[in-house]
C-alpha positions in Angstrom: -13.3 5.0 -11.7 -13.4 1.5 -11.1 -9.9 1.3 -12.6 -8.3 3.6 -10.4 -10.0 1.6 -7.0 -8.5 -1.7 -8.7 -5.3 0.1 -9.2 -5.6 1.6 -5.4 -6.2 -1.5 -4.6 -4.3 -4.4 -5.9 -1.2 -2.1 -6.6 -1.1 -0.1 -3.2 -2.9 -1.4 -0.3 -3.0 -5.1 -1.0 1.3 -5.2 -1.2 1.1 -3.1 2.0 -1.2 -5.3 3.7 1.0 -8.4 2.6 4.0 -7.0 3.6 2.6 -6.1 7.5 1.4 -9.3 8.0 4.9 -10.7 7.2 7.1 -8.4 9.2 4.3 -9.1 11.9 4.4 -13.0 11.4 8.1 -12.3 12.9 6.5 -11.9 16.4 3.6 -13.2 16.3 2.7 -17.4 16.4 -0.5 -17.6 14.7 0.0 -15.2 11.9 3.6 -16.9 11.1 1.4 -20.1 10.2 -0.7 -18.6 8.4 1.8 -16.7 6.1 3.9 -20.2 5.9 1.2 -21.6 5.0 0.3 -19.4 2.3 3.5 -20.0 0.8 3.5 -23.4 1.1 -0.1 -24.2 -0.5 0.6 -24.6 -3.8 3.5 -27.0 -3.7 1.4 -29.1 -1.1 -1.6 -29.3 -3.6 1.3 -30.3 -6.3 2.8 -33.3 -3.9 -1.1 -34.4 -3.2 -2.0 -34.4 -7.0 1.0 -36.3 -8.0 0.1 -38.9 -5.2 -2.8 -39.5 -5.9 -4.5 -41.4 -9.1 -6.7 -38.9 -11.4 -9.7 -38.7 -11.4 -12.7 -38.0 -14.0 -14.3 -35.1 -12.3 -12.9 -33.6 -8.6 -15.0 -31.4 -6.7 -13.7 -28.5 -4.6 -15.9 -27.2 -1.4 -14.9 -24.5 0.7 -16.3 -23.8 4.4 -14.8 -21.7 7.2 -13.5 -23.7 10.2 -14.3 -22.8 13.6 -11.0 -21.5 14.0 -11.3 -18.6 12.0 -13.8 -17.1 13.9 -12.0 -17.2 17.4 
């Protein structure tokens, strides 16, 4: 059963809620950043590690930002 809800899930509803939120990034100012900036993640990381010397150990924290919540 789990199967199926992963299936339902990651094969059906996530796609459909991806796709919404780009048409809707069309009008909207906010969401248009945020699907930009979705796209744009990975190659930013890239261009940061590159530009930066290695290190031994790197630490990644995550926190929400006040802006999410308003």
């Amino acid at each position: 059963m789990k199967l199926v809800w992963a299936f339902l899930y990651n094969g059906i509803v996530y796609p459909l809620i991806f796709l919404l939120a780009c048409v809707l990034s069309l009008f909207g100012g906010k969401l248009r950043q945020g699907v930009s900036g979705r796209f744009q993640s990975l190659s930013k990381l890239k261009q940061y590690f590159k530009s930066t010397t290695p290190l031994p150990m790197v630490y990644w924290f995550h926190a929400a930002s006040l802006g999410e919540f308003y």
